[in-house]
PDB file of N, H, CA, C and O in Angstrom:
ATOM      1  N   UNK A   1     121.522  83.210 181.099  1.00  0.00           N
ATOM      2  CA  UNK A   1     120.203  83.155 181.668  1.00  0.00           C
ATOM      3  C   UNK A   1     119.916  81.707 182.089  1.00  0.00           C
ATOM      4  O   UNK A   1     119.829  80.770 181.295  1.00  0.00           O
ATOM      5  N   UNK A   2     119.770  81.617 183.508  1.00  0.00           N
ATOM      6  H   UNK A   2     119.841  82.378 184.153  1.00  0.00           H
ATOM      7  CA  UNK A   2     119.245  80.146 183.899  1.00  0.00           C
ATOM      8  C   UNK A   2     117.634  80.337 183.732  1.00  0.00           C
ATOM      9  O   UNK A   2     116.943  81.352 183.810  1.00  0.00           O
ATOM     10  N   UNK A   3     117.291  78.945 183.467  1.00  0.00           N
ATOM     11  H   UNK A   3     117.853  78.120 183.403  1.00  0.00           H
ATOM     12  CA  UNK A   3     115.666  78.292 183.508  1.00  0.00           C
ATOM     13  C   UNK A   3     115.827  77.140 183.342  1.00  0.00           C
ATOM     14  O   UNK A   3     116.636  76.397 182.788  1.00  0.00           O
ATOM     15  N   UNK A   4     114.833  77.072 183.967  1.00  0.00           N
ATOM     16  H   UNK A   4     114.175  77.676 184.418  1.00  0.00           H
ATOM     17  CA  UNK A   4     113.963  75.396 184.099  1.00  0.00           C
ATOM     18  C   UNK A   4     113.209  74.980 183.047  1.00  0.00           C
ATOM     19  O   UNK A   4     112.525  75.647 182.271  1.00  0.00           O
ATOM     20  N   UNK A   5     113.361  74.066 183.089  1.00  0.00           N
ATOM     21  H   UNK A   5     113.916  73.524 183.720  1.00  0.00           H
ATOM     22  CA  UNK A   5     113.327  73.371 181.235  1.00  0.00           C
ATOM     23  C   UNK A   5     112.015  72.302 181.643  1.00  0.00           C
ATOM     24  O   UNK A   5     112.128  71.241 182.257  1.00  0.00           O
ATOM     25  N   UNK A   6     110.799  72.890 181.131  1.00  0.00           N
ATOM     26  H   UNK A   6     110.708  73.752 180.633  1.00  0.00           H
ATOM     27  CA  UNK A   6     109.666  71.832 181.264  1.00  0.00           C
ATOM     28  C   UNK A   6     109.386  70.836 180.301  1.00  0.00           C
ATOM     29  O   UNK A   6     109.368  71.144 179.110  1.00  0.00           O
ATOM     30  N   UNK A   7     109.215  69.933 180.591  1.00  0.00           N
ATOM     31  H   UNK A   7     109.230  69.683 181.559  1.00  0.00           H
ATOM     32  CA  UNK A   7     109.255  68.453 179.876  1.00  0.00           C
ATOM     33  C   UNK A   7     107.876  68.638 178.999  1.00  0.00           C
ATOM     34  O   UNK A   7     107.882  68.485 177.778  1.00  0.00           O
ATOM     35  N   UNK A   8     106.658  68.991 179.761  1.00  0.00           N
ATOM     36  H   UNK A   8     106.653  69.115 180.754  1.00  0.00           H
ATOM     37  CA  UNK A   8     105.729  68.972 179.659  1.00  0.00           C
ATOM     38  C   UNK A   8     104.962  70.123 178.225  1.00  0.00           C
ATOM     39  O   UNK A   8     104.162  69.868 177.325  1.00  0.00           O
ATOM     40  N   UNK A   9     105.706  71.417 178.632  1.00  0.00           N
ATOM     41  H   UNK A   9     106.356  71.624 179.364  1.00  0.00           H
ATOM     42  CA  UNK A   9     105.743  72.548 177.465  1.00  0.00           C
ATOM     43  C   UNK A   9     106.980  72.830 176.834  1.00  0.00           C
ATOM     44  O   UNK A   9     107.699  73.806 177.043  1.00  0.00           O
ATOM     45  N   UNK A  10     107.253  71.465 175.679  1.00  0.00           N
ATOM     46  H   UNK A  10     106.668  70.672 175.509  1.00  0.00           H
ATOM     47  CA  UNK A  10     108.373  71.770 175.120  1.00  0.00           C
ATOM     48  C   UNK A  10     108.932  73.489 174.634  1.00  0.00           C
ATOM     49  O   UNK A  10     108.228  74.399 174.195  1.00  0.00           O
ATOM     50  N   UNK A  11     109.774  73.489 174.788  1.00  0.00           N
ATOM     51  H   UNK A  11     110.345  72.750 175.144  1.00  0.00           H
ATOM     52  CA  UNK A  11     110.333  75.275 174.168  1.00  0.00           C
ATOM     53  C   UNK A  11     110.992  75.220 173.776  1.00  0.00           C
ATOM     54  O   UNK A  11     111.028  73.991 173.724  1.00  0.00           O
ATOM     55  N   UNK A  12     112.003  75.581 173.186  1.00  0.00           N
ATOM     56  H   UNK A  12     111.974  76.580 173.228  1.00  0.00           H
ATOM     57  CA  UNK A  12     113.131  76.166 172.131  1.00  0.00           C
ATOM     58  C   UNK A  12     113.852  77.608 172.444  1.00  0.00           C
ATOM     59  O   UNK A  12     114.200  78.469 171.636  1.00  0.00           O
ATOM     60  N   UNK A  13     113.972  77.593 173.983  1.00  0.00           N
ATOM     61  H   UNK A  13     113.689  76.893 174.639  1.00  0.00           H
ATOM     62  CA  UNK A  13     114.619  78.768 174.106  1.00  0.00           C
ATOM     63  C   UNK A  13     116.005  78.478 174.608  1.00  0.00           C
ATOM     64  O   UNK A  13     116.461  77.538 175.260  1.00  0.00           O
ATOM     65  N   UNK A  14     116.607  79.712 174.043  1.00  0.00           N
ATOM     66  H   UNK A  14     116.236  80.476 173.514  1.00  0.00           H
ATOM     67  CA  UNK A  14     118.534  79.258 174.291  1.00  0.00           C
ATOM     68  C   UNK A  14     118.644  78.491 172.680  1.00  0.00           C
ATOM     69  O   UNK A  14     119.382  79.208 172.003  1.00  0.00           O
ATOM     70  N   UNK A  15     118.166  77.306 171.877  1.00  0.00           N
ATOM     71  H   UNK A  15     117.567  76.724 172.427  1.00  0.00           H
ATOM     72  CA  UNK A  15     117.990  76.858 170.926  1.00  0.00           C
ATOM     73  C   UNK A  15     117.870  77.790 169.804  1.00  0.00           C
ATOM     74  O   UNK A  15     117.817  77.280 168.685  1.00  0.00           O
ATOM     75  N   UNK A  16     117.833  78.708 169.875  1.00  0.00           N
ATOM     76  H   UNK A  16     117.876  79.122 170.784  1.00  0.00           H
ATOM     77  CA  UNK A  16     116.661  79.677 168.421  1.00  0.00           C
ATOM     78  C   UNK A  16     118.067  79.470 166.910  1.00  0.00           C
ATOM     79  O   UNK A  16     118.007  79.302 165.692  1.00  0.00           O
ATOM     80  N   UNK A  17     119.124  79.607 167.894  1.00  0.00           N
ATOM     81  H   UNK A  17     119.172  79.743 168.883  1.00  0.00           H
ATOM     82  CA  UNK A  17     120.149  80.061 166.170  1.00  0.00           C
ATOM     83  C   UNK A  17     120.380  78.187 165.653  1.00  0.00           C
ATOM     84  O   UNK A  17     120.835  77.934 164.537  1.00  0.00           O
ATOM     85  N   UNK A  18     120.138  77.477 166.270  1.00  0.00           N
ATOM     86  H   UNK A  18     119.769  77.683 167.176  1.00  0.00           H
ATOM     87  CA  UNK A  18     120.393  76.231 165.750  1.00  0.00           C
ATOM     88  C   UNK A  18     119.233  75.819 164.484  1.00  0.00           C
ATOM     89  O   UNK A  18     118.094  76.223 164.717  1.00  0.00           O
ATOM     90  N   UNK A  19     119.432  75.047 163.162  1.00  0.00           N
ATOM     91  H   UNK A  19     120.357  74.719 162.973  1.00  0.00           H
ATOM     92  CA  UNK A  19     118.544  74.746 162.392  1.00  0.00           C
ATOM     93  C   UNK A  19     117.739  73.563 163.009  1.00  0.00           C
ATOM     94  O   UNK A  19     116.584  73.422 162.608  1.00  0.00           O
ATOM     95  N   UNK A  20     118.250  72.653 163.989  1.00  0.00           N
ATOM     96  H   UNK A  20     119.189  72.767 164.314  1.00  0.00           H
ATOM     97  CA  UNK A  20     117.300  71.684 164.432  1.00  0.00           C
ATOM     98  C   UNK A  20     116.991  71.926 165.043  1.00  0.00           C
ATOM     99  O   UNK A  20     116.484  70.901 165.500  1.00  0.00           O
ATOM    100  N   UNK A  21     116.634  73.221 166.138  1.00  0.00           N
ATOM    101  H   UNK A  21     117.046  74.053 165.767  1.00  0.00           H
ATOM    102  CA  UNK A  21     115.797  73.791 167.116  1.00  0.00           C
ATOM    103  C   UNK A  21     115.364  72.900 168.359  1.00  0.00           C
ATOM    104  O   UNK A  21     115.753  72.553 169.474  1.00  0.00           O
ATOM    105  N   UNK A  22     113.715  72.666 166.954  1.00  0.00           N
ATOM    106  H   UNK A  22     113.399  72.948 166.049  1.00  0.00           H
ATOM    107  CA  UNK A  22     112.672  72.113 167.297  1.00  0.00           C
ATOM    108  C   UNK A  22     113.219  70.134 168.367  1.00  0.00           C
ATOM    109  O   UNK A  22     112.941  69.623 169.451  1.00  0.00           O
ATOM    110  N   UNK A  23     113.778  69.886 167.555  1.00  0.00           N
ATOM    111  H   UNK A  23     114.004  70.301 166.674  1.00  0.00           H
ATOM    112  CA  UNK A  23     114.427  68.490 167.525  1.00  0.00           C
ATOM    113  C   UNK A  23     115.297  68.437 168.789  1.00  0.00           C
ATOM    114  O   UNK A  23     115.200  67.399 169.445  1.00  0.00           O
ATOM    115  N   UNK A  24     116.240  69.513 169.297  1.00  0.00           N
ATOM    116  H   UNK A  24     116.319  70.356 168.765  1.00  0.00           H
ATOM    117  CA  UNK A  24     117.014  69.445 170.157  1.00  0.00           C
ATOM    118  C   UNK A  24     116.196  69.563 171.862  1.00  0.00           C
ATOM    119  O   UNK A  24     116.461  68.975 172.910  1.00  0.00           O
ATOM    120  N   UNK A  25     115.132  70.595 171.520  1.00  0.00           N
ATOM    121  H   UNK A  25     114.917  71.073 170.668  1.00  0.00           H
ATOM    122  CA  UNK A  25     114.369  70.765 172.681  1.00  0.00           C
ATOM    123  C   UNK A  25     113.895  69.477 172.769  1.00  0.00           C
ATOM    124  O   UNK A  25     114.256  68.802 173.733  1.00  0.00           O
ATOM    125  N   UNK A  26     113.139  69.001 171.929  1.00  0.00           N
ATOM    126  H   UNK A  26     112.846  69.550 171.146  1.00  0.00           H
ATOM    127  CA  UNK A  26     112.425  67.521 172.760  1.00  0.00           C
ATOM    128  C   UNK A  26     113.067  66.214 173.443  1.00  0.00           C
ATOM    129  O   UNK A  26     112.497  65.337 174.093  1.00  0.00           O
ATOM    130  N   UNK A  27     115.092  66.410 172.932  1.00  0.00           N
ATOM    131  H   UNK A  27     115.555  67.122 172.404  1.00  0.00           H
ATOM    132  CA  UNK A  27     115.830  66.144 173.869  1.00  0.00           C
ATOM    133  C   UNK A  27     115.983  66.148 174.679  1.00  0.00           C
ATOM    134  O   UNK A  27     116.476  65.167 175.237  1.00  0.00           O
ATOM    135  N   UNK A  28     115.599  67.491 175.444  1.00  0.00           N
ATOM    136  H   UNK A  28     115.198  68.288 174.991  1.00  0.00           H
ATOM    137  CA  UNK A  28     115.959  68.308 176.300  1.00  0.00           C
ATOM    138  C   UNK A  28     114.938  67.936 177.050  1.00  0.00           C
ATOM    139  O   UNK A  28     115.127  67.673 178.237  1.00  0.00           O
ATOM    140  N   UNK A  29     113.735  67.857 176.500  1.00  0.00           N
ATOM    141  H   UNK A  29     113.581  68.071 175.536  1.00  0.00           H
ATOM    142  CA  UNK A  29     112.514  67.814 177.121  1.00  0.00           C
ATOM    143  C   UNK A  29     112.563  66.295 177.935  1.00  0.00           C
ATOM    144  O   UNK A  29     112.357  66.173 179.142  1.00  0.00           O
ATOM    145  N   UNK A  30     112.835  65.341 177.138  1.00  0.00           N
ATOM    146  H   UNK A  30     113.003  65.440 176.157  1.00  0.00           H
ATOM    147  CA  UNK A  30     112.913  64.101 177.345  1.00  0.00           C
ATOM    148  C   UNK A  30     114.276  63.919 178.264  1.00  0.00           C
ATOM    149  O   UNK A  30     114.497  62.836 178.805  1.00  0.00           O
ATOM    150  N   UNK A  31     114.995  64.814 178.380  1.00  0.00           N
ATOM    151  H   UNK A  31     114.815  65.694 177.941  1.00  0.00           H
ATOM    152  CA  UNK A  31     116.335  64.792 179.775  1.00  0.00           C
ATOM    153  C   UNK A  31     115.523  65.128 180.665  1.00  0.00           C
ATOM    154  O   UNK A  31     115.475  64.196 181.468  1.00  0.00           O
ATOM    155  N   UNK A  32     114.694  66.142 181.047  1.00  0.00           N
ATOM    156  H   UNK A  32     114.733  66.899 180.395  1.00  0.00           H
ATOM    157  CA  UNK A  32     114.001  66.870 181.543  1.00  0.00           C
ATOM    158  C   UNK A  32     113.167  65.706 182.776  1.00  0.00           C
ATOM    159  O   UNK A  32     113.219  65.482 183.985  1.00  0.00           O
ATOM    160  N   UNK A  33     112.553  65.291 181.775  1.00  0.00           N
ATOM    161  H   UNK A  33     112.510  65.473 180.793  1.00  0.00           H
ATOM    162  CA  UNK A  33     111.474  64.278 182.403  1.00  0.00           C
ATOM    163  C   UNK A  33     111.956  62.602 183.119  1.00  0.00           C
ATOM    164  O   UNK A  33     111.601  61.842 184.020  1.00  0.00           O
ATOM    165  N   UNK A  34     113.009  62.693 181.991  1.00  0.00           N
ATOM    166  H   UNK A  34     113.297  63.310 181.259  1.00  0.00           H
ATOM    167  CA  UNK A  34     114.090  61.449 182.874  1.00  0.00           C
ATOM    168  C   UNK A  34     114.148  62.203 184.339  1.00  0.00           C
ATOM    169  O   UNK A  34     113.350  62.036 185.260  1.00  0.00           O
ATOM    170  N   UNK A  35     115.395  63.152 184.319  1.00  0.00           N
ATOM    171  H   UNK A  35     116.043  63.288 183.571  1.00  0.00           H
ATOM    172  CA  UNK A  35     115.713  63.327 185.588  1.00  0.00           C
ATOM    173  C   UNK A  35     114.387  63.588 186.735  1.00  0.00           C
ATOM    174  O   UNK A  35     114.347  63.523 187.964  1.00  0.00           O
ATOM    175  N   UNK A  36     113.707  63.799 186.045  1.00  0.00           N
ATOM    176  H   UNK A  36     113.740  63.851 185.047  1.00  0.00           H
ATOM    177  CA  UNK A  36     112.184  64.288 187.295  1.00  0.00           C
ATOM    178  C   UNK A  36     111.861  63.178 187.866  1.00  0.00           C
ATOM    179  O   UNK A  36     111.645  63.019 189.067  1.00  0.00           O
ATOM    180  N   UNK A  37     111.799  62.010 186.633  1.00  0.00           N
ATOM    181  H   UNK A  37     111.974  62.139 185.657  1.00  0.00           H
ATOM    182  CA  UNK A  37     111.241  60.927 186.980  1.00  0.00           C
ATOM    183  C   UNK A  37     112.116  59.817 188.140  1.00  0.00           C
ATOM    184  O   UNK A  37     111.603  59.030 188.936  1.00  0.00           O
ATOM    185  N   UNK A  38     113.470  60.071 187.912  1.00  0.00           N
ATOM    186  H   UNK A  38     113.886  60.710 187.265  1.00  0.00           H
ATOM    187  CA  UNK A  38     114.554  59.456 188.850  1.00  0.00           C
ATOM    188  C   UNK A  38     115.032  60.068 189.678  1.00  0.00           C
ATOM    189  O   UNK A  38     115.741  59.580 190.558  1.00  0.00           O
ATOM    190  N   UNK A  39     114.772  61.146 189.580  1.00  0.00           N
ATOM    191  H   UNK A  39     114.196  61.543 188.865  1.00  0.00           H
ATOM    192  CA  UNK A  39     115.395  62.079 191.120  1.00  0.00           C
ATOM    193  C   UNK A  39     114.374  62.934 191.624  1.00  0.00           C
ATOM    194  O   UNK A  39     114.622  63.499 192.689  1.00  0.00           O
ATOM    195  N   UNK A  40     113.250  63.148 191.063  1.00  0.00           N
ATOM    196  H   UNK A  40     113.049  62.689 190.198  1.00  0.00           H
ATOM    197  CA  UNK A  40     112.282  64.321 191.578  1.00  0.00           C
ATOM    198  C   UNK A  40     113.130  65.954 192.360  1.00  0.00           C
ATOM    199  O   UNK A  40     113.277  66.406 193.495  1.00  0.00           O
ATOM    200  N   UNK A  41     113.377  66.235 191.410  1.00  0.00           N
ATOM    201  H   UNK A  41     113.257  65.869 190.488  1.00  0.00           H
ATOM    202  CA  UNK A  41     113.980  67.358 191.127  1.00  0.00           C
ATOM    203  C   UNK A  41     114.226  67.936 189.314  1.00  0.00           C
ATOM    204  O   UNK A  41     114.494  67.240 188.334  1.00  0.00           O
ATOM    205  N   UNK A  42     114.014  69.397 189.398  1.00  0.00           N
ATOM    206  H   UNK A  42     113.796  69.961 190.194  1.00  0.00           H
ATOM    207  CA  UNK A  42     113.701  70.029 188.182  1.00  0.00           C
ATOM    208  C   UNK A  42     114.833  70.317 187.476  1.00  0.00           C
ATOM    209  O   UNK A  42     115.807  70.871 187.987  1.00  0.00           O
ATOM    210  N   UNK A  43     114.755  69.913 186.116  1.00  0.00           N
ATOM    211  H   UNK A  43     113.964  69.463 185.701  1.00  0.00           H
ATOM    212  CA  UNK A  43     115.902  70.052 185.596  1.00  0.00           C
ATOM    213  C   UNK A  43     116.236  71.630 185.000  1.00  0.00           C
ATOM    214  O   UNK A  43     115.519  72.227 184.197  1.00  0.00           O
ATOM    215  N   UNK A  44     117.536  72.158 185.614  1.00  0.00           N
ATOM    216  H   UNK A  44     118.119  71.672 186.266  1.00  0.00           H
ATOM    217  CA  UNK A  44     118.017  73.504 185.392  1.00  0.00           C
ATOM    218  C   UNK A  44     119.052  73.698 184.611  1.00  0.00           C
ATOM    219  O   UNK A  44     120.165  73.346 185.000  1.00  0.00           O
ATOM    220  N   UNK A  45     118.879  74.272 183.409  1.00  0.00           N
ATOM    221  H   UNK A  45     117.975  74.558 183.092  1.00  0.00           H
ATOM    222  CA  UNK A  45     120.274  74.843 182.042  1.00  0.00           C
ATOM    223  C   UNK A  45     120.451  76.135 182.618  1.00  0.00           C
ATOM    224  O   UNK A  45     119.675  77.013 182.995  1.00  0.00           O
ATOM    225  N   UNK A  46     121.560  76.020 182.585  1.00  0.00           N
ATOM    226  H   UNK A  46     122.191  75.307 182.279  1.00  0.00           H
ATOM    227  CA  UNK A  46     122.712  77.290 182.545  1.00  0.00           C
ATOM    228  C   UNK A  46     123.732  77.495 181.930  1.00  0.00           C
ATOM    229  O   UNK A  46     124.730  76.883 182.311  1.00  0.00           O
ATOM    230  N   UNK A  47     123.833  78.283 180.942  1.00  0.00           N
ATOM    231  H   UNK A  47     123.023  78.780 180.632  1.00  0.00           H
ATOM    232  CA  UNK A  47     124.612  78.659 179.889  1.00  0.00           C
ATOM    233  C   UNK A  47     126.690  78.772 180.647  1.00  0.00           C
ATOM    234  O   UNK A  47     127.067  79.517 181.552  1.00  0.00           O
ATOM    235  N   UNK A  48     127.374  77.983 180.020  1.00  0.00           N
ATOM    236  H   UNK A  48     127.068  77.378 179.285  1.00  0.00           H
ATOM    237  CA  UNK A  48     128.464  77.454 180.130  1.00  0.00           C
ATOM    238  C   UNK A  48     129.438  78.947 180.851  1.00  0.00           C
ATOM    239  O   UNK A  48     130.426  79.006 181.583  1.00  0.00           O
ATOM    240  N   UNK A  49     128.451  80.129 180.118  1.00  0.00           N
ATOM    241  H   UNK A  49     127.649  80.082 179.524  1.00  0.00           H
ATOM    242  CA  UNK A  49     129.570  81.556 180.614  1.00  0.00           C
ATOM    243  C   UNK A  49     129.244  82.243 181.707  1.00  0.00           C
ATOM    244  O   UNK A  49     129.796  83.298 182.019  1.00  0.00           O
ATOM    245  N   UNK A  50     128.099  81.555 182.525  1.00  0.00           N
ATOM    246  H   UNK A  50     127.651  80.698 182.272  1.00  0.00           H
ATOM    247  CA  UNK A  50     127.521  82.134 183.413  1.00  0.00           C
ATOM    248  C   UNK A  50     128.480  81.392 184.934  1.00  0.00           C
ATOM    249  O   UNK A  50     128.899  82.054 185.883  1.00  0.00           O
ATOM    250  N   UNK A  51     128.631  79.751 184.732  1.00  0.00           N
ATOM    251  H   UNK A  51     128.291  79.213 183.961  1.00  0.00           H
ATOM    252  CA  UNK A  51     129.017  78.858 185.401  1.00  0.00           C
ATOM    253  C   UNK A  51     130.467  78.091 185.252  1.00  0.00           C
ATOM    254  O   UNK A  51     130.570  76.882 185.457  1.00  0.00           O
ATOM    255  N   UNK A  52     131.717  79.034 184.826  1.00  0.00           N
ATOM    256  H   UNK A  52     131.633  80.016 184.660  1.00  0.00           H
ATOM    257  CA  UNK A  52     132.497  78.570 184.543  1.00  0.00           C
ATOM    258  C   UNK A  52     132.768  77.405 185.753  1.00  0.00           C
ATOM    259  O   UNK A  52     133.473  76.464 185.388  1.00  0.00           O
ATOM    260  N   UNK A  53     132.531  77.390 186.431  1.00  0.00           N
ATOM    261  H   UNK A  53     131.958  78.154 186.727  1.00  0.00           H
ATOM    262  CA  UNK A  53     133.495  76.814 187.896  1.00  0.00           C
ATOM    263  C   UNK A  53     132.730  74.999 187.723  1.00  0.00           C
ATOM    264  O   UNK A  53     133.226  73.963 188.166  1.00  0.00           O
ATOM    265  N   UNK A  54     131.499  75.142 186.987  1.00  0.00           N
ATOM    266  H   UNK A  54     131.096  75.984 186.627  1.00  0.00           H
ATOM    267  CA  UNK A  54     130.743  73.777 186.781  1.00  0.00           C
ATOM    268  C   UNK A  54     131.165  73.121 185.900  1.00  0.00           C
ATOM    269  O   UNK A  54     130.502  72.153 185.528  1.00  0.00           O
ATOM    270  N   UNK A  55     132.683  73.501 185.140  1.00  0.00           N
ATOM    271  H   UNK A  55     133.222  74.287 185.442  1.00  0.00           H
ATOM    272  CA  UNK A  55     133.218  72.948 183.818  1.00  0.00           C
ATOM    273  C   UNK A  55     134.927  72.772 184.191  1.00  0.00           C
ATOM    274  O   UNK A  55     135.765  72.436 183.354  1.00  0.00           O
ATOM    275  N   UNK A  56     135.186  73.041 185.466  1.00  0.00           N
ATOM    276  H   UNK A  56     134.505  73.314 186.146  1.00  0.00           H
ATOM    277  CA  UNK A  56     136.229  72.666 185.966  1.00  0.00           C
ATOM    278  C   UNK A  56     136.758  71.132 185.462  1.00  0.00           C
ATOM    279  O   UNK A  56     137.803  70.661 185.910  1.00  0.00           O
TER     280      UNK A  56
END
């Protein structure tokens, strides 16, 4: 499942089976807002089995 990862409304989805959850999203969140802030463009996760060809 791709989505766009808002900086702004941290979430924890894709995250849920990890014990640091909470901790990893605001990583994420804070990648999130980097890249917005230096490229103005939205940052998009996509799970590694969806996109093999991006791990070439």
């Amino acid at each position: 499942m791709t989505y766009k990862l808002d900086f702004k409304e941290v979430s924890t989805i894709g995250l849920e089976s990890s014990p640091v959850a909470e901790a990893f999203a605001g990583l994420r969140a804070n990648e999130a807002r980097y890249f917005w802030n230096k490229y103005k463009h939205e940052f998009i996760t996509t799970p590694a089995a969806e996109a093999p060809e991006i791990l070439k």
